[in-house]
ROMIRO-16173 format. One line per field, with one value per residue: y, x, z of N, C-alpha, C in turn; residue number from 1; residue in one letter. Coordinates in Angstrom, 2 decimals, padded with zeros to 5 digits, m for minus. Layout:
BEGIN
n.y	[Y | ...]
n.x	[X | ...]
n.z	[Z | ...]
ca.y	[Y | ...]
ca.x	[X | ...]
ca.z	[Z | ...]
c.y	[Y | ...]
c.x	[X | ...]
c.z	[Z | ...]
k	[NUM | ...]
r	[a | ...]
end
This chain:
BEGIN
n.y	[151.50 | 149.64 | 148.91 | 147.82 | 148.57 | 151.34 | 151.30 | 150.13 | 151.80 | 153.94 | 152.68 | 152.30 | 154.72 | 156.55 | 155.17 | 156.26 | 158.58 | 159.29 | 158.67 | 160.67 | 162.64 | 162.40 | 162.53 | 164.94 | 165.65 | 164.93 | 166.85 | 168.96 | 171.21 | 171.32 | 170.15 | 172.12 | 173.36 | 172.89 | 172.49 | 171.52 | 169.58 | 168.55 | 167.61 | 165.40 | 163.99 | 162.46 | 161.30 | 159.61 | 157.97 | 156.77 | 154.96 | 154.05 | 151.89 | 150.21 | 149.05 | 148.02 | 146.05 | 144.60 | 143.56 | 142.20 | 140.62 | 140.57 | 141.82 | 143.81 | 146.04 | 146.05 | 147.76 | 147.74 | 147.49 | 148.19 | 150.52 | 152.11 | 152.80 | 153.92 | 156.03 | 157.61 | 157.69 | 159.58 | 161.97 | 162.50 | 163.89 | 165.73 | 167.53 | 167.95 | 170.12 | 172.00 | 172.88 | 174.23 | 175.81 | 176.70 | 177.40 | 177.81 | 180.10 | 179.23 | 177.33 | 177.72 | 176.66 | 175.33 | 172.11 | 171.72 | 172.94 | 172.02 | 169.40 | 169.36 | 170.85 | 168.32 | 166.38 | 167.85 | 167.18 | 164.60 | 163.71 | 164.74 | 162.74 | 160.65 | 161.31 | 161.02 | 158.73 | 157.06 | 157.75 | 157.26 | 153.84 | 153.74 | 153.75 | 152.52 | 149.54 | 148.71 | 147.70 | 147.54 | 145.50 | 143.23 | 143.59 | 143.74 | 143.93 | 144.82 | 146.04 | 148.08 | 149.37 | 150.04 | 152.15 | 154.20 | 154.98 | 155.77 | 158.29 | 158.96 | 160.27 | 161.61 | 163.92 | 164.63 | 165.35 | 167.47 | 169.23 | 170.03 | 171.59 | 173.73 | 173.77 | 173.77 | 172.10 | 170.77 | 169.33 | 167.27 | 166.15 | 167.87 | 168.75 | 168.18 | 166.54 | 163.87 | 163.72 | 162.87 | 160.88 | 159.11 | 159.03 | 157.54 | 155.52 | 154.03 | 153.87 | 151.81 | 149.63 | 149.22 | 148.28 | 145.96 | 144.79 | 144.53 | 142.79 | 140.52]
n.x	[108.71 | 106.36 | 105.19 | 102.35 | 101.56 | 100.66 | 099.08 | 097.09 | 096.03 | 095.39 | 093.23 | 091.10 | 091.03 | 090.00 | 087.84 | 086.54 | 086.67 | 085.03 | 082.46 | 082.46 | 082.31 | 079.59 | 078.16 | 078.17 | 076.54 | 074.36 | 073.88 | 075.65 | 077.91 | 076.95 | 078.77 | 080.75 | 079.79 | 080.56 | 082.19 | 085.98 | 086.36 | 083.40 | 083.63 | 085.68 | 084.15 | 082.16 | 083.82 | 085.43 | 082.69 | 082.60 | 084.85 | 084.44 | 082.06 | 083.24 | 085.56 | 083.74 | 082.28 | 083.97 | 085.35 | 082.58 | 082.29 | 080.22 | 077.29 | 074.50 | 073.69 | 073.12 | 075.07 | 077.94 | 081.06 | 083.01 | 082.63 | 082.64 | 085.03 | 085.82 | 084.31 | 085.53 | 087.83 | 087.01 | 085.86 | 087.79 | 089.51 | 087.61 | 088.20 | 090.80 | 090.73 | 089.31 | 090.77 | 092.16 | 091.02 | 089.28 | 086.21 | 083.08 | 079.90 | 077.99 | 077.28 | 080.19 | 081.47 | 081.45 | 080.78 | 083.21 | 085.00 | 085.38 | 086.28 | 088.11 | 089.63 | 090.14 | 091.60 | 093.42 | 094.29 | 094.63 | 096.36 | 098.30 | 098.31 | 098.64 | 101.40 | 102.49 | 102.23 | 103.71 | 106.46 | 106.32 | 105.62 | 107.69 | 110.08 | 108.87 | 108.50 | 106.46 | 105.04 | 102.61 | 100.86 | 101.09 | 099.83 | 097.00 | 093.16 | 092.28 | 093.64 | 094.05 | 092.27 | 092.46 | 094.76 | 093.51 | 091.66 | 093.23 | 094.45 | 092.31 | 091.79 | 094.14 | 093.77 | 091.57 | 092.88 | 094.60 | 092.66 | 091.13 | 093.26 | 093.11 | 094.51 | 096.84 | 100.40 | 103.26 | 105.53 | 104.48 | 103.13 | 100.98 | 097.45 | 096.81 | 098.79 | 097.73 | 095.07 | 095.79 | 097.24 | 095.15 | 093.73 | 095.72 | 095.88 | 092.78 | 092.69 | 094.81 | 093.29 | 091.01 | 092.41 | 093.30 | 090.77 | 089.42 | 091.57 | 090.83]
n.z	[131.99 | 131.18 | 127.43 | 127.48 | 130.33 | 129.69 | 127.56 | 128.66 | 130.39 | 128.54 | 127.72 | 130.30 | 131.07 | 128.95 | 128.74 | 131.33 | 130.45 | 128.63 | 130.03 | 131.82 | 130.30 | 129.46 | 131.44 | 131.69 | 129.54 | 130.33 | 132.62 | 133.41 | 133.88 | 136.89 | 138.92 | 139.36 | 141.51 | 143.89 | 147.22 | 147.85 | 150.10 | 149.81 | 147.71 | 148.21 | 150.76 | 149.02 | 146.98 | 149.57 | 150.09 | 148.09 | 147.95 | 150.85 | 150.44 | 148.16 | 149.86 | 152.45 | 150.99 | 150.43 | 152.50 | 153.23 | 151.50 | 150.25 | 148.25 | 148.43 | 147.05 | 143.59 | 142.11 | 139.65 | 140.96 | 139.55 | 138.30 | 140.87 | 141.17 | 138.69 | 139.15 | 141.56 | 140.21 | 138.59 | 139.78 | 141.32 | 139.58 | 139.16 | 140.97 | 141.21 | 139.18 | 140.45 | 142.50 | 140.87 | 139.54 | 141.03 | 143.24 | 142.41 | 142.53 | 140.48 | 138.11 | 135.15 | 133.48 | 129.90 | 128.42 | 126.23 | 127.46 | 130.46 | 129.94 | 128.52 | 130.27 | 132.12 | 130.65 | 130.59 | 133.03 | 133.15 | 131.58 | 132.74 | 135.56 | 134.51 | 133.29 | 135.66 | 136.65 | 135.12 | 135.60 | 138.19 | 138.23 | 136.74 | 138.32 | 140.74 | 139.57 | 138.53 | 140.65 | 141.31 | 139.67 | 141.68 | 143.56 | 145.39 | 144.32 | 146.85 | 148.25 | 146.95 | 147.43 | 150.17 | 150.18 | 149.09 | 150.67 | 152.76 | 151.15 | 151.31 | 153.83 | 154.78 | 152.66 | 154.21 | 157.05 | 156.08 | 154.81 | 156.83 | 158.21 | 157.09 | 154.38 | 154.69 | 154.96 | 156.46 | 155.95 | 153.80 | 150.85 | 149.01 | 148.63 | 145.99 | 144.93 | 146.42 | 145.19 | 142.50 | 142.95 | 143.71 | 141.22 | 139.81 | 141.30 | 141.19 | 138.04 | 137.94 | 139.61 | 137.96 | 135.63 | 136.67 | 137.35 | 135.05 | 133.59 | 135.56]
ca.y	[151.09 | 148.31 | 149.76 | 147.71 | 149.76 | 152.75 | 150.82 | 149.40 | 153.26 | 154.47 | 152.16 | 152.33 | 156.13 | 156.85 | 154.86 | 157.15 | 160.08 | 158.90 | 158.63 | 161.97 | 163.54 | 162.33 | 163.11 | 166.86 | 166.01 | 165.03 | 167.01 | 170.02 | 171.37 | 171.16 | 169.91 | 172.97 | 174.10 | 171.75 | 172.89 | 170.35 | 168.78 | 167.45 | 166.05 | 164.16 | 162.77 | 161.97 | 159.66 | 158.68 | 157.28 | 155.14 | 154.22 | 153.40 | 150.94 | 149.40 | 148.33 | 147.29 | 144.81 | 143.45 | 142.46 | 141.29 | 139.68 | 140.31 | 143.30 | 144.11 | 146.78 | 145.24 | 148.75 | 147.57 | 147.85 | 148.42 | 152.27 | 152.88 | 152.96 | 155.24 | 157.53 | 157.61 | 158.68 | 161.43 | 162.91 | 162.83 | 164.44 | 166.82 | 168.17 | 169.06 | 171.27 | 172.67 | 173.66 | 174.83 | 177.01 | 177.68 | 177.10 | 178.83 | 179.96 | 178.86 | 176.55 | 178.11 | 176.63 | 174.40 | 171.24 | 171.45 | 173.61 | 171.16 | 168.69 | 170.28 | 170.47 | 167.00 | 166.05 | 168.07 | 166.71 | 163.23 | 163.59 | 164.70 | 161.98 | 159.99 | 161.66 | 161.16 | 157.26 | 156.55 | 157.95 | 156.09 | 153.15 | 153.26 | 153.81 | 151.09 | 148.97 | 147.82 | 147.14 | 147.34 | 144.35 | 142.31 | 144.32 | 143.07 | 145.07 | 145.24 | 146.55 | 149.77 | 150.52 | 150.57 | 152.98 | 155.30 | 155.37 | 156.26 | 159.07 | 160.37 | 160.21 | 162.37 | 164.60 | 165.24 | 166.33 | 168.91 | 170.44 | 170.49 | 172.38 | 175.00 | 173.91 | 174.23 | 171.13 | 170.96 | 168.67 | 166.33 | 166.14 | 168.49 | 168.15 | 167.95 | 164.78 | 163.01 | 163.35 | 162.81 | 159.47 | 158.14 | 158.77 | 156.31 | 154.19 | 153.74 | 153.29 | 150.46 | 148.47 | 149.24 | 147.32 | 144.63 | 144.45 | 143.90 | 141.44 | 139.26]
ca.x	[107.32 | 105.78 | 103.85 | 101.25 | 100.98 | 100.46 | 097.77 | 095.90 | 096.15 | 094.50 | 091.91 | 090.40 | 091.34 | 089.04 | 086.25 | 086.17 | 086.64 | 083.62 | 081.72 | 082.52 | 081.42 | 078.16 | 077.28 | 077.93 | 075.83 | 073.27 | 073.86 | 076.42 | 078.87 | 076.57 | 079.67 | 081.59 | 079.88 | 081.27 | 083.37 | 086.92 | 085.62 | 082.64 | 084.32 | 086.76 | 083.29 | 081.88 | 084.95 | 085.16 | 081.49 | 082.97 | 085.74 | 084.13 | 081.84 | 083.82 | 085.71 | 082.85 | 082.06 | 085.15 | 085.36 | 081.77 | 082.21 | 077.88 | 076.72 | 073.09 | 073.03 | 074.00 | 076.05 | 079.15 | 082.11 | 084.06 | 081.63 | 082.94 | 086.45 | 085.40 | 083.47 | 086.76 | 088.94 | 086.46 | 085.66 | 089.01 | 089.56 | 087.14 | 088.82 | 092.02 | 089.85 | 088.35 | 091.35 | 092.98 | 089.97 | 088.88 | 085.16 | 081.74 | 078.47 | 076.84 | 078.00 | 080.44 | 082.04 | 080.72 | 081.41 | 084.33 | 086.26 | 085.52 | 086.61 | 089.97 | 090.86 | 089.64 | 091.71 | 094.61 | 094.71 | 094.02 | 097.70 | 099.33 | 098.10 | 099.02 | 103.10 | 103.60 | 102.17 | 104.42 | 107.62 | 106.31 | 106.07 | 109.14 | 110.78 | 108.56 | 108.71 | 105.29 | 104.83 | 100.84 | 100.38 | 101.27 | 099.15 | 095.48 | 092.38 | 091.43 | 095.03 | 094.31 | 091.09 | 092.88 | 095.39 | 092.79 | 091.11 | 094.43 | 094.99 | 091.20 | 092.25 | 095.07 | 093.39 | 090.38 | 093.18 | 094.70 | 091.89 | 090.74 | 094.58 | 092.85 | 095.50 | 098.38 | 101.41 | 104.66 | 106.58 | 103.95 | 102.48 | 099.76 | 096.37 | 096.92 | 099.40 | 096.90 | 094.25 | 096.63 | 097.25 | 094.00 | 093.49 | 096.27 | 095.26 | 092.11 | 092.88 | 095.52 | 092.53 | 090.28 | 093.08 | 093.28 | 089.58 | 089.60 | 091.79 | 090.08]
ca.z	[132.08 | 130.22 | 126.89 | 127.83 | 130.96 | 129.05 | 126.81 | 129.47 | 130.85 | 128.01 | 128.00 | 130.96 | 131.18 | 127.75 | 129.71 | 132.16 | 130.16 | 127.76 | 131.21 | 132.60 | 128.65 | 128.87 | 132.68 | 131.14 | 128.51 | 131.31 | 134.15 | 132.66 | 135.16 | 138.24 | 139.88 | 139.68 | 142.62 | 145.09 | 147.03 | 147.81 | 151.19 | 149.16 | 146.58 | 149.40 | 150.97 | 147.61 | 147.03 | 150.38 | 149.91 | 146.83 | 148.54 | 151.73 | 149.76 | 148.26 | 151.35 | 153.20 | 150.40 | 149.77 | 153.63 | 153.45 | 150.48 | 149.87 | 148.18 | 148.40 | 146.03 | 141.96 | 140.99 | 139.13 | 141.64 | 138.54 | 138.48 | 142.00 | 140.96 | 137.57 | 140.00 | 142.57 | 139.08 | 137.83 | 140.80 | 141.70 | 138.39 | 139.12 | 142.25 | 140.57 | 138.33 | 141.36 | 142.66 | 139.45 | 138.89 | 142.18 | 143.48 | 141.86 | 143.35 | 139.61 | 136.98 | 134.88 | 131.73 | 129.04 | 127.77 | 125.94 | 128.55 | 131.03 | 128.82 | 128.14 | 131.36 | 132.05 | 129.50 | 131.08 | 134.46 | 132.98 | 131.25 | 134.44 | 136.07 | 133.48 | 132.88 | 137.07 | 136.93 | 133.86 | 136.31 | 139.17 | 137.62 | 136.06 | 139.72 | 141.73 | 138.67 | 138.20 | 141.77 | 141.73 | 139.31 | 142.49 | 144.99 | 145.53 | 144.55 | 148.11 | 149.02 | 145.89 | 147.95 | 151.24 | 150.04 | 148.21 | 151.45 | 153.61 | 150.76 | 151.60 | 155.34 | 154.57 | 152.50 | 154.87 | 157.55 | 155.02 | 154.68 | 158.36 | 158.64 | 156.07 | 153.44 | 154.93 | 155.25 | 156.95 | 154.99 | 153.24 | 149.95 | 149.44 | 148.07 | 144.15 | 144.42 | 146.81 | 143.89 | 141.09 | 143.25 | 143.40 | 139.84 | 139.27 | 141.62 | 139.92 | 137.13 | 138.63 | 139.80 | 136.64 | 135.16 | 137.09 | 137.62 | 133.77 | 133.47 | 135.82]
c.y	[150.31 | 149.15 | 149.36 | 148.20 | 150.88 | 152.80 | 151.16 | 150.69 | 153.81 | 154.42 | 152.32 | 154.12 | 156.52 | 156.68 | 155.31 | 158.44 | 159.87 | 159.15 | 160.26 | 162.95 | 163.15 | 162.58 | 164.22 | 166.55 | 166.23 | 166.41 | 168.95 | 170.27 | 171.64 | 171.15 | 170.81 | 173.47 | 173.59 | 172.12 | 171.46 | 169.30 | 167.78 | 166.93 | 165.19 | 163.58 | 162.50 | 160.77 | 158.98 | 157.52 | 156.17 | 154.29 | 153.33 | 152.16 | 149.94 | 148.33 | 147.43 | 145.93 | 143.95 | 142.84 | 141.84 | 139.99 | 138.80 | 142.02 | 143.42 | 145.05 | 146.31 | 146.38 | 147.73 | 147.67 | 148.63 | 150.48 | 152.66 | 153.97 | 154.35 | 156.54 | 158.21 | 158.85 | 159.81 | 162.15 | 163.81 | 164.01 | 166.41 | 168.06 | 168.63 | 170.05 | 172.43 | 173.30 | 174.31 | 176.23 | 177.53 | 176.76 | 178.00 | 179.03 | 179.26 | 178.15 | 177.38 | 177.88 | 175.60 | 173.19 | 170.76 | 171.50 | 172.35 | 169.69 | 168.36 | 170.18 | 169.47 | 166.59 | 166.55 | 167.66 | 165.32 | 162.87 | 164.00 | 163.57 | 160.70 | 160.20 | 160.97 | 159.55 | 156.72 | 156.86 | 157.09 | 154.95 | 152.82 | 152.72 | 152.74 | 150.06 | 147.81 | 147.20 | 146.66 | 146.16 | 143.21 | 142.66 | 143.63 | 144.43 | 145.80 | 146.51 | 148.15 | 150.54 | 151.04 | 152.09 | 154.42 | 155.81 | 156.50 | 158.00 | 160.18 | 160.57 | 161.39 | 163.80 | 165.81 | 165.78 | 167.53 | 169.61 | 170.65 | 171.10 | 173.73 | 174.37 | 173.35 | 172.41 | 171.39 | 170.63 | 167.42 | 167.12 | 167.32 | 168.25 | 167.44 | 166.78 | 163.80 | 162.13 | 162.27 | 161.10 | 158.48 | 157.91 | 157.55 | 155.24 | 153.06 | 153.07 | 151.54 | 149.50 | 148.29 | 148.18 | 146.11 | 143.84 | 143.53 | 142.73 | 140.24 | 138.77]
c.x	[106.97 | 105.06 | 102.65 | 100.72 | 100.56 | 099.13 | 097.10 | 095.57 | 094.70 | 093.24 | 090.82 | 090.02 | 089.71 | 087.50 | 085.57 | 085.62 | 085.34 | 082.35 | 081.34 | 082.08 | 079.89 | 077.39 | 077.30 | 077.23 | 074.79 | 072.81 | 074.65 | 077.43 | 078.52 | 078.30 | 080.70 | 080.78 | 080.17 | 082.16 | 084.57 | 086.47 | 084.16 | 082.96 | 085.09 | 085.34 | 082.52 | 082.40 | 085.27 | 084.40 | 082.10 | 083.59 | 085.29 | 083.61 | 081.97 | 085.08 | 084.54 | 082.22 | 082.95 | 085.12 | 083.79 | 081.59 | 080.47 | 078.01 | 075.24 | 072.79 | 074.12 | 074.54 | 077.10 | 079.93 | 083.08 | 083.48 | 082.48 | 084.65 | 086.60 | 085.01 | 084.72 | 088.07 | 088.62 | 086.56 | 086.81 | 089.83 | 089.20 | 087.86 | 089.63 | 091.42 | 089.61 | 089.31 | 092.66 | 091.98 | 089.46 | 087.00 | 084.36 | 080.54 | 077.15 | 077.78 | 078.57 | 081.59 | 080.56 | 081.08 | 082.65 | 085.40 | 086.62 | 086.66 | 088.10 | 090.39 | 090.90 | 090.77 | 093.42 | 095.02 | 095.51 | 095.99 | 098.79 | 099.58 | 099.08 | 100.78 | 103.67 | 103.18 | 102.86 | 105.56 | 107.24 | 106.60 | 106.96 | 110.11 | 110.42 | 108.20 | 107.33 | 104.51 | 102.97 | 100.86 | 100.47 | 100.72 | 097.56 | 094.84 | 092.09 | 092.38 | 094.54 | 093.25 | 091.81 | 093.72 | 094.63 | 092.17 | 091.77 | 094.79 | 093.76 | 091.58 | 093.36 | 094.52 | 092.63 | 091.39 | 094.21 | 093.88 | 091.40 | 092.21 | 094.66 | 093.91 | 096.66 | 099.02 | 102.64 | 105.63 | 105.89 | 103.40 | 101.51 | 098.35 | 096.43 | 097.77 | 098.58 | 095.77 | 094.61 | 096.87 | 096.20 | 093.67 | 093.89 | 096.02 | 093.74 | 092.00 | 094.06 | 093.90 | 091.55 | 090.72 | 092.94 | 091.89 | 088.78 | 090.28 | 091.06 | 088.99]
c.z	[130.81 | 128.96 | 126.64 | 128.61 | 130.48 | 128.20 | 127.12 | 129.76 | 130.29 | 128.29 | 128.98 | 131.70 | 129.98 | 128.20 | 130.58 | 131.63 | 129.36 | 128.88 | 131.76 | 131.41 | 129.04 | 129.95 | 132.56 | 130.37 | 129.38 | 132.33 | 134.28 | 134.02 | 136.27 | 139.35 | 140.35 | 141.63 | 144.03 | 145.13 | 147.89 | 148.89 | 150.38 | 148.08 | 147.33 | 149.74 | 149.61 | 147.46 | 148.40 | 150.99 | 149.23 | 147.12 | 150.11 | 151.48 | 149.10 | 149.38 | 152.30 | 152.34 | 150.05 | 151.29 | 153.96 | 153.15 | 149.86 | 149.35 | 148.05 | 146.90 | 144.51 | 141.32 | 140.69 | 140.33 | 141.16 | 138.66 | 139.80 | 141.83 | 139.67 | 138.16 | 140.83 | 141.24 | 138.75 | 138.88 | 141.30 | 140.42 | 138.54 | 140.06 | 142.04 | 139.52 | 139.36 | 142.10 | 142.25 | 139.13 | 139.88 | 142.16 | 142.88 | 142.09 | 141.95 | 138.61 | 135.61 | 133.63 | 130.92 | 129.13 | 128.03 | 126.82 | 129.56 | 130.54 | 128.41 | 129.33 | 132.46 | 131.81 | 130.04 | 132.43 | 134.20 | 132.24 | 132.38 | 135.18 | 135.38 | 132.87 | 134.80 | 137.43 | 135.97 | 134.78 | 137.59 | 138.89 | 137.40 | 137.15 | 140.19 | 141.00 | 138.37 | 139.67 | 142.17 | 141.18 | 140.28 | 143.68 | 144.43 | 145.49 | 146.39 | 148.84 | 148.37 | 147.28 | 149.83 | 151.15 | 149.44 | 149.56 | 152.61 | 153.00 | 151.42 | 152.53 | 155.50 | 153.92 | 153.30 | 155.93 | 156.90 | 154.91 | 156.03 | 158.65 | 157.34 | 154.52 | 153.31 | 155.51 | 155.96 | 155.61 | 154.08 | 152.13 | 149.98 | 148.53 | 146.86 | 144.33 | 145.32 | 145.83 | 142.98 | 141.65 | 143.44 | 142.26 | 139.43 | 139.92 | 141.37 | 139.19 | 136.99 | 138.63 | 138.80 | 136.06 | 135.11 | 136.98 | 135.73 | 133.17 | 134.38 | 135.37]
k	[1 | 2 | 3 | 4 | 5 | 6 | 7 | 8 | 9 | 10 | 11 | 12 | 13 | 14 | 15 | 16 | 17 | 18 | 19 | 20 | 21 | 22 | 23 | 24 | 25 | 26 | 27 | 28 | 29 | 30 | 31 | 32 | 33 | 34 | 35 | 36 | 37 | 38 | 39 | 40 | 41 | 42 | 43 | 44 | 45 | 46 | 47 | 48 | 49 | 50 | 51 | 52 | 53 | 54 | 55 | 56 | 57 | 58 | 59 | 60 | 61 | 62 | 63 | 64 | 65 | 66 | 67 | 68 | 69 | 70 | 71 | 72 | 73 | 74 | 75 | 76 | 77 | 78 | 79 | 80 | 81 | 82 | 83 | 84 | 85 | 86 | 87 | 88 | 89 | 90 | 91 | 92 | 93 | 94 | 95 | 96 | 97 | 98 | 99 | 100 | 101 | 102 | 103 | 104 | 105 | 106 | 107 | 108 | 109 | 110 | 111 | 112 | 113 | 114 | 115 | 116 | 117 | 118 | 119 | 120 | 121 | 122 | 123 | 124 | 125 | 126 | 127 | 128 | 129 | 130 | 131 | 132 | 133 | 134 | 135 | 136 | 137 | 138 | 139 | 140 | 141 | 142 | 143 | 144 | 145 | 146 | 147 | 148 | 149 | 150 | 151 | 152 | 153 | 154 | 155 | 156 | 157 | 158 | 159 | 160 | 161 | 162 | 163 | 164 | 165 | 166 | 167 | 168 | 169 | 170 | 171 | 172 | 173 | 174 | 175 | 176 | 177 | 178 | 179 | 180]
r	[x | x | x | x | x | x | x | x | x | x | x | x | x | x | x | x | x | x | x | x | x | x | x | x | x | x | x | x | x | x | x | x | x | x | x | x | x | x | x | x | x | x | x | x | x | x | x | x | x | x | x | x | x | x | x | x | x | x | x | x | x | x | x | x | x | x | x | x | x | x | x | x | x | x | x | x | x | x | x | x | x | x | x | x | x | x | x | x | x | x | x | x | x | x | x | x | x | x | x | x | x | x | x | x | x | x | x | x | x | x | x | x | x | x | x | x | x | x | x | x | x | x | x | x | x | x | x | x | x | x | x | x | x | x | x | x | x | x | x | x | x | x | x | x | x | x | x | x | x | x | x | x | x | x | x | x | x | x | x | x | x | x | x | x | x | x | x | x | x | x | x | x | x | x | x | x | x | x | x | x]
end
C-alpha cells in the first residue's frame, strides 16, 4: 500500500473523528440507544441520498455530499460499538470512553483496509464515486437481511466486516472527493 494511502487515510479519518468529538460534546452518547437496525436505516438514508443525486445530478437541499459520506463512516463506526458493547435503555459512557473505542474500531478499520489494499492493489482509485455509493448501499442491503435472519449467516461475512467495509469505503470516496 501506497504511504500516501495511509496519509490520505488519516486525514480524512481525523475529520471524521474531530466530527464525531464534538457531536458528543453536543449531543453526548444519545446514540447509544439505538439499537443496530437503526443505525443500518440511518446510513441507508445517507446512502440512499446520495444515490438519488448523483443520478439526478440536482440537489435541492445545499448539505455537503462530502457530510453524507462522514455521517455513513461514524455511524458506521458507531454500530461496531453497538455491537461490541451491546445496546442501552439510557446513555451510558462519557466522552472519552466513547472516544476510545471510536478510536479502536477506527484502527481496525484502518489495519483490514491497509491488507486489502495491499491485495486488490489500490483498486478503488480507479472506481467512480458513484460506483463507492453503490457498493455501500449493496453492503446495507446485505446487512438489513442479516439482521431480518436474527444474526445468523451460513457462509457469508457477518455484520462487523460489512461495517468495517463501509468505513473504508468512505473514507475511499472522502479521498477522492478531496482530490477533486
Amino acid at each position: 500500500m501506497s504511504q500516501t494511502t495511509s496519509q490520505e487515510f488519516d486525514k480524512v479519518a481525523n475529520h471524521c473523528r474531530e466530527l464525531f468529538i464534538n457531536k458528543m460534546k453536543d449531543y453526548g452518547p444519545a446514540w447509544r440507544i439505538l439499537r443496530l437496525p437503526s443505525l443500518t436505516d440511518q446510513i441507508f438514508i445517507k446512502a440512499q441520498r446520495l444515490r438519488s443525486i448523483e443520478d439526478k445530478g440536482v440537489q435541492l437541499v445545499e448539505d455537503d455530499m462530502r457530510g453524507e459520506f462522514i455521517g455513513i463512516l461514524n455511524y458506521s463506526i458507531m454500530a461496531l460499538i453497538q455491537l461490541k458493547k451491546g445496546v442501552v435503555e439510557k446513555p451510558d459512557m462519557d466522552a472519552e470512553e466513547a472516544t476510545k473505542l471510536y478510536d479502536e474500531m477506527l484502527a481496525k478499520a484502518k489495519a483490514l483496509m491497509e491488507r486489502k489494499n495491499h491485495d486488490y492493489g489500490e483498486a478503488w482509485r480507479e472506481m467512480r464515486v458513484s460506483s463507492i455509493t453503490d457498493l455501500i448501499l449493496q453492503k446495507l442491503l446485505r446487512i438489513k437481511q442479516i439482521e431480518d435472519n436474527a444474526g445468523k449467516t451460513i457462509v457469508s461475512e457477518g455484520l462487523d466486516a460489512n461495517y468495517f467495509d463501509m468505513v473504508n469505503y468512505s473514507a475511499f470516496a472522502l479521498i477522492k472527493t478531496t482530490e477533486n
